[in-house]
N, C-alpha and C positions, 0 to 999 in steps of 0.2 A: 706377401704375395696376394692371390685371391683382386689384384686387377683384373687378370683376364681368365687365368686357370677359374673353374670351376669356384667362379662369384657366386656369391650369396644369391644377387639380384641380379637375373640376367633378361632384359627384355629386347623385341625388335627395334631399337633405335636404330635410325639410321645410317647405313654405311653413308662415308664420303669419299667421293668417285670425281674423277677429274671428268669433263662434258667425253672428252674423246674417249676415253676407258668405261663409264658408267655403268652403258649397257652392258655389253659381255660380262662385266666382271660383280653385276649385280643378278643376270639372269643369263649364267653361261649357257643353259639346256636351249635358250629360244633365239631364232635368228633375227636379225633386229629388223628385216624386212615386216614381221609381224607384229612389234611392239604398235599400240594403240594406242593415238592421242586423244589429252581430253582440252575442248576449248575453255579458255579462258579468257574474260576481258579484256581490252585494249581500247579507251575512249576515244584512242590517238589513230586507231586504226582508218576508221574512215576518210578521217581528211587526206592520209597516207594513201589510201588509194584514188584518192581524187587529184593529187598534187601530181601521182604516177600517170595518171591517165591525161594530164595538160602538158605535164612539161617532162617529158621521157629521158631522163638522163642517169649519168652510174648513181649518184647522190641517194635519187629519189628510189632508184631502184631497189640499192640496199637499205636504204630506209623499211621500203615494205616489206622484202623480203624478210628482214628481220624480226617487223610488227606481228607479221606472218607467222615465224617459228614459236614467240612469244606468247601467241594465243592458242596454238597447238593447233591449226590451223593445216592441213595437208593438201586439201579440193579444191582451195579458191582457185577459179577462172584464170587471177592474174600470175600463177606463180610458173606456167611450165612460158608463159611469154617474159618474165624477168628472167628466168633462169638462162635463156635462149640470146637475150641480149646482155646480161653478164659475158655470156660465157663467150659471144661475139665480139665484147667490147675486154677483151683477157686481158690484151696488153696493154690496156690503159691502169688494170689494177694493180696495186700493189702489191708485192708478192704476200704480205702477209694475209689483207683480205683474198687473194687467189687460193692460197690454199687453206683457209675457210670454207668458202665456198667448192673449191675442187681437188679435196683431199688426197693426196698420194701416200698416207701414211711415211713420209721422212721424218715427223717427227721426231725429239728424243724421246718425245713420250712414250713410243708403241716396242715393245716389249712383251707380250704376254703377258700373264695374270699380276705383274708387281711393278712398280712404282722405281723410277732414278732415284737412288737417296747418294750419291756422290754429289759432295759438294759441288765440284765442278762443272759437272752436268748441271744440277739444279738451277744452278746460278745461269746459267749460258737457257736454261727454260724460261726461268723468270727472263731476262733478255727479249724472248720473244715473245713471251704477252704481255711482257711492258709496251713492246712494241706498236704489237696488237691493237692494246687500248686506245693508246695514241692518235693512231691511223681511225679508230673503228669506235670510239667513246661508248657508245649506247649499246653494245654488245655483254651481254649482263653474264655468258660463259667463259669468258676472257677474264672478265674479272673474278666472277668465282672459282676460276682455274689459278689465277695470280694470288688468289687468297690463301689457296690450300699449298701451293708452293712456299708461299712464306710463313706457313706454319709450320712447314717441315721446321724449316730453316731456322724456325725458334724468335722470327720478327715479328709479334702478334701485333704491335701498332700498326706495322704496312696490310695483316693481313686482316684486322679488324675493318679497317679504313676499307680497305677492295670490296671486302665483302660485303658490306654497308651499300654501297656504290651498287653492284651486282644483285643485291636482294632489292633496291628500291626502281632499278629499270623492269624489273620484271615480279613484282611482290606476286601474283597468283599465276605464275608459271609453278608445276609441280615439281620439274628438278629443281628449280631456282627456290623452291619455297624447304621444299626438304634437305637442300642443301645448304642456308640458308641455316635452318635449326638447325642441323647438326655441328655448323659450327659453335654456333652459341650453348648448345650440351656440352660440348667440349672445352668451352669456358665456364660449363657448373653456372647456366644461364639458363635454369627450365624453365620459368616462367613468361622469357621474351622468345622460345623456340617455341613453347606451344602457338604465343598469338602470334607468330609470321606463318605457322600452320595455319592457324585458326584465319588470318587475314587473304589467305586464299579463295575463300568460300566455299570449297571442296570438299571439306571434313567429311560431309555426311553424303559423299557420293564419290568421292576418288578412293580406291582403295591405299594409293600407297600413303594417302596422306591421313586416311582413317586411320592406318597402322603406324606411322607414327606419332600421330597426336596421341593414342592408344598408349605407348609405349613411352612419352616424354611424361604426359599424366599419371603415370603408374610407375614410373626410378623416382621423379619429384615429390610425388604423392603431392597432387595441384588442384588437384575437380575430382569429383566422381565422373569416373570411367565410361563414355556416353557407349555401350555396350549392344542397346536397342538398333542406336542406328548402323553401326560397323556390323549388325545381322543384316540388317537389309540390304546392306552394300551387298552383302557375299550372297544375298538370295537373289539380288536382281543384274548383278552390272554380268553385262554380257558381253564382254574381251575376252581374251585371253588367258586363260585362267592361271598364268604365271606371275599376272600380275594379283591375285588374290593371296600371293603364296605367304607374303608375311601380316598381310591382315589375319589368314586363320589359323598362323601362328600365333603371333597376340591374343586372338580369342581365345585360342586352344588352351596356351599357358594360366592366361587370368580363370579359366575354368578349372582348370587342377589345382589353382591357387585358394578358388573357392570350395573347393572337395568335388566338383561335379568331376568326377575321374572320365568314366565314357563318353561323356560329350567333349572334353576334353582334348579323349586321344581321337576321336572320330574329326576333328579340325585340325589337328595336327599331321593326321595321315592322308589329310586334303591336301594339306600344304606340301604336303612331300611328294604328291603324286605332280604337281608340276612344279620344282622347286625354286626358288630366290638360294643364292649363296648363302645369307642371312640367315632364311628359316632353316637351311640343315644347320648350321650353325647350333642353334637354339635347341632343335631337337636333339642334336647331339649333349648340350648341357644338360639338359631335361632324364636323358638316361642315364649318365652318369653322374649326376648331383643326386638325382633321384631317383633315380630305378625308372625310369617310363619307357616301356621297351612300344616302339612302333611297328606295325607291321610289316607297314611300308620304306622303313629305311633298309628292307634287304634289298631293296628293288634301283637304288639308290645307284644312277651314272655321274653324280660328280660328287665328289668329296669338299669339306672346308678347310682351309690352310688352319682354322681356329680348334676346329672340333677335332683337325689330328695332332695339335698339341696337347688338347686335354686328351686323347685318345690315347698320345705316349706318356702324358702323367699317370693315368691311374695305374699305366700296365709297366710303373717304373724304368721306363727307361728316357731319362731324366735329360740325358746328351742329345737324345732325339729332339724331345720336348723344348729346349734351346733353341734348338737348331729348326725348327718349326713357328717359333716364337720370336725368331729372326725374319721367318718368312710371312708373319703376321704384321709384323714392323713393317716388310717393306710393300704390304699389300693395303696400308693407314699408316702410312709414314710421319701423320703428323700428329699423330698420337704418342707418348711415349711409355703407354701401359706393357704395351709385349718386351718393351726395353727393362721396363722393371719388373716384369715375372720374369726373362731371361736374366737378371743381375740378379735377382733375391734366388733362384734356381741355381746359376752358378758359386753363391756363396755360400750357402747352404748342403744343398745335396752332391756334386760334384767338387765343392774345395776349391776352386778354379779363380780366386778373385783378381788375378791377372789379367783374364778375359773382362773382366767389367772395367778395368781401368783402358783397356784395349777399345773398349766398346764403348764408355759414354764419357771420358774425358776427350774435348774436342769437337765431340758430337755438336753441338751446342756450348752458351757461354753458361756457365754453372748458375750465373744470374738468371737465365732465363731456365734451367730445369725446375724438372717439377721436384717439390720436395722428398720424393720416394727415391727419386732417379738418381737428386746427389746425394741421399742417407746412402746409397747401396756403392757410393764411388768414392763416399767417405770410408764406410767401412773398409771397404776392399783394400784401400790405400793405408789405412790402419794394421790391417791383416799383414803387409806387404812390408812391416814398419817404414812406411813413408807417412807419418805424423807429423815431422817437424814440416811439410809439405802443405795443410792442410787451414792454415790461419786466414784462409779467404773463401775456398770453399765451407769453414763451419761460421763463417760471418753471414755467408748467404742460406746455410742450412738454418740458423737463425733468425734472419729476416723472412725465413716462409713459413715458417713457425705459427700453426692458428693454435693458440695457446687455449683455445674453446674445447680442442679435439683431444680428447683424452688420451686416446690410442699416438696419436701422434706424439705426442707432451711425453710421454710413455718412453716412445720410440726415441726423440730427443736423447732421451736420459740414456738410455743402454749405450747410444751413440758415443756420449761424450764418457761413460765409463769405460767402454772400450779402447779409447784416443787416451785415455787417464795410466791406462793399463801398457797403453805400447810404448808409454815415456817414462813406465816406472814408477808411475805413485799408484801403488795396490791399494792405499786403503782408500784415497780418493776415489780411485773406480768402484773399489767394491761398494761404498755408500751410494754412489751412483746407480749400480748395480740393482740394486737392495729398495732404492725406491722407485726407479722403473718399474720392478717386477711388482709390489706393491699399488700403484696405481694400474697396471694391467690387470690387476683383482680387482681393483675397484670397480673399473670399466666392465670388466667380467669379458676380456678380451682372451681367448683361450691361449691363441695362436700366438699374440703377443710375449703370453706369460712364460709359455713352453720354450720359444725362441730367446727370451731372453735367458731364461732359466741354462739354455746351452751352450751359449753364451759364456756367461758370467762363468759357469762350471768348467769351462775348458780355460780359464783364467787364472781360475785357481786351485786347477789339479796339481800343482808342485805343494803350494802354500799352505793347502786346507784340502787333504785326499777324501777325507770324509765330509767333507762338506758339496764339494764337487761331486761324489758318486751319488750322495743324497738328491743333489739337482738336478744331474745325468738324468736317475729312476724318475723323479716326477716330469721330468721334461718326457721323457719315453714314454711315462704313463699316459699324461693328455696325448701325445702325438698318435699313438697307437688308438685312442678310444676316438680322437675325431678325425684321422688319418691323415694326419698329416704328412705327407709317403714320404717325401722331402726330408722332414725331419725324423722321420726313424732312419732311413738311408742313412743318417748324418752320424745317428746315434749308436750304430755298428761298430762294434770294436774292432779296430784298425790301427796301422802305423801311425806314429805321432802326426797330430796335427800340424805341425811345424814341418814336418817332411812335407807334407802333402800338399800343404801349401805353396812352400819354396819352392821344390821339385815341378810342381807346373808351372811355376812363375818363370821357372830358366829357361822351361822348354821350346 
């Protein structure tokens, strides 16, 4: 687990928000009538206004208007006169730039706080900003909306490609630039998210781009933390102060990380008094990973879909926390981390691995999951005895195999002891067993060691009683001293595993 529940290392990277959803669902407290633009370059702009003002047509019009949004641009002279002969010239556009430019919300997009993850809808989305692009090429949210669709959908060449595309029409627009990194964090890309931050030129004057380059430099550990200038951001920029909300998150945490505690939470209780989704997010991991009680989170009008999953882990109740963790999925659907604390939560502390085989076979091609996502739909289907099932997804659980990663190498092993175990060669499994747990000591991976240890012990409770209650007590012991809630949950003496199993599998 520990993708999303109560990580080790949790900083303000940034969410990924589709152009139409972004706002509200990055700054639901503000209404977007107030969001503050910052300008940005466009060398192209000029001539653009010059070509508008000789030869007045739809072409040149969205031309500008575009260059316009691009630069972050609100005041220019020329925009309430394009907008006026757009909106004159309607039925010559095309319905897709029409409702660009004059939104009626029919999208499938608009839903409230969460994202379409049905295939069928997705598909029939991408459809229309395929179309989009087509009609509209130089429109860089079309593409980086086409991007994040086909990352749902598990196509990372079509959605490397878009986004590519989308980050180079517009490299120092701020959503374009932070969305932009975030994909590339999400492909374990920190070094080329900082510099499309960094290529913006904004670092040391946009706050949201402070607080992500803030937070991509500090998961990667890439530079030292330019900390000076993300103060002066917060001492001088005079917007909206919701937009500071996860910059003095960032700061806040890197100062607790340093021991300055007070100053700390006095940036933290900044953040919260006009909050980002994100920074309650954080502040919520902050008190319960750490104890950092805020003042200002009683004050607190919106809640995070993130922080009430960890909310219902610590306070055990585990079916909530799924069910939460489902609702994080569909709010970054193109993530598959909440997929895999809701499968490792389902196998684990609820017994349920019928639901993970419900939940992430088909999801996606097993080729394209992440290695966590199929270890947990391997096991499940192991659990389920469907083994002999199993000879293509553990080919691809091997091809993503970074054989570097110890914890994972680790993780391998229990896997295929457990697959050894559901066809009947116990001593195969158990040696498998045996050196999983073994290289989890070496790693000095607790969580590892403990899980597997419960594991293997519910294996060979017939075979070996005293060997398996020896492994139960240390499995219990680590769980209990780093709390693992999950796996003491697990470790309650209860009706056979085999019932409990099966029994939900039928229901």
């Amino acid at each position: 687990m520990n993708r999303v529940i109560l990580r080790n290392n949790r900083q303000l990277i940034p969410r990924w928000h589709t152009s139409k959803k972004a706002f509200r669902m990055l700054f639901p407290t503000v209404g977007q009538e107030n969001f503050p633009k910052v300008e940005a370059s466009d060398f192209r702009l000029e001539p653009s206004v010059e070509q508008w003002k000789s030869n007045r047509n739809i072409n040149n019009a969205l031309d500008l208007y575009l260059r316009l949004w691009q630069a972050g641009i609100s005041d220019h002279e020329a925009i309430p006169e394009i907008y006026s002969y757009l909106e004159e010239n309607r039925a010559s556009l095309s319905s897709v730039v029409s409702n660009l430019l004059f939104p009626e919300d029919k999208s499938l997009e608009f839903g409230g706080g969460q994202y379409v993850i049905r295939k069928d809808l997705v598909s029939q989305i991408i459809g229309q900003l395929k179309k989009s692009v087509r009609e509209y090429p130089d429109d860089p949210l079309s593409w980086m909306d086409l991007a994040f669709y086909y990352s749902v959908t598990g196509d990372n060449e079509k959605s490397r490609k878009c986004a590519t595309i989308g980050s180079k029409l517009a490299p120092s627009h701020p959503f374009v630039a932070r969305t932009y990194s975030r994909y590339l964090v999400h492909h374990e890309e920190g070094d080329a998210a900082l510099a499309a931050l960094r290529r913006t030129g904004l670092v040391k004057s946009h706050p949201l781009i402070a607080s992500a380059a803030l937070s991509v430099s500090s998961v990667f550990e890439l530079s030292r933390v330019d900390v000076k200038s993300a103060k002066k951001i917060m001492s001088s920029y005079s917007g909206h102060p919701v937009m500071l909300s996860d910059l003095a998150a960032s700061l806040g945490t890197l100062e607790i990380k340093n021991g300055a505690l007070k100053n700390g939470k006095k940036l933290l209780n900044f953040a919260l008094s006009n909050p980002s989704e994100n920074a309650v997010a954080q502040c919520q991991w902050l008190y319960h990973k750490h104890g950092i009680y805020l003042s200002e989170s009683k004050n607190l009008s919106i809640k995070s879909i993130e922080g009430e999953a960890t909310l219902s882990y610590v306070e055990g109740r585990f079916a909530e926390c799924r069910e939460n963790l489902l609702g994080l999925y569909a709010f970054q659907p193109f993530s598959e981390s909440p997929i895999v604390d809701a499968g490792y939560m389902s196998i684990v502390a609820l017994r349920d691995p019928g639901f993970v085989v419900k939940l992430s076979e088909g999801r996606v091609p097993s080729s394209s999951m992440s290695f966590l996502e199929l270890n947990n739909l391997i096991v499940a289907k192991a659990q389920l005895g469907m083994v002999d099932q199993l000879s293509i997804e553990l080919r691809h659980l091997s091809e993503k195999l970074d054989k570097s990663n110890e914890n994972l190498a680790a993780t391998y092993l229990a896997t295929l002891g457990l697959c050894e175990f559901s066809r009947g060669k116990a001593c195969l499994g158990s040696a498998l067993y045996e050196k999983s747990i073994e290289k989890f000591i070496e790693s000095k991976s607790e969580h590892g060691e403990a899980l597997a240890k419960l594991f293997y012990a519910e294996q060979i409770s017939k075979l070996d009683p005293k060997k398996s209650d020896f492994l139960r007590s240390s499995a219990l012991e680590i769980a209990k001293r780093n709390k693992y809630l999950e796996m003491v949950e697990s470790l309650k003496p209860s009706i056979s595993l085999v019932s409990r199993v099966m029994g939900r599998f039928l229901e």
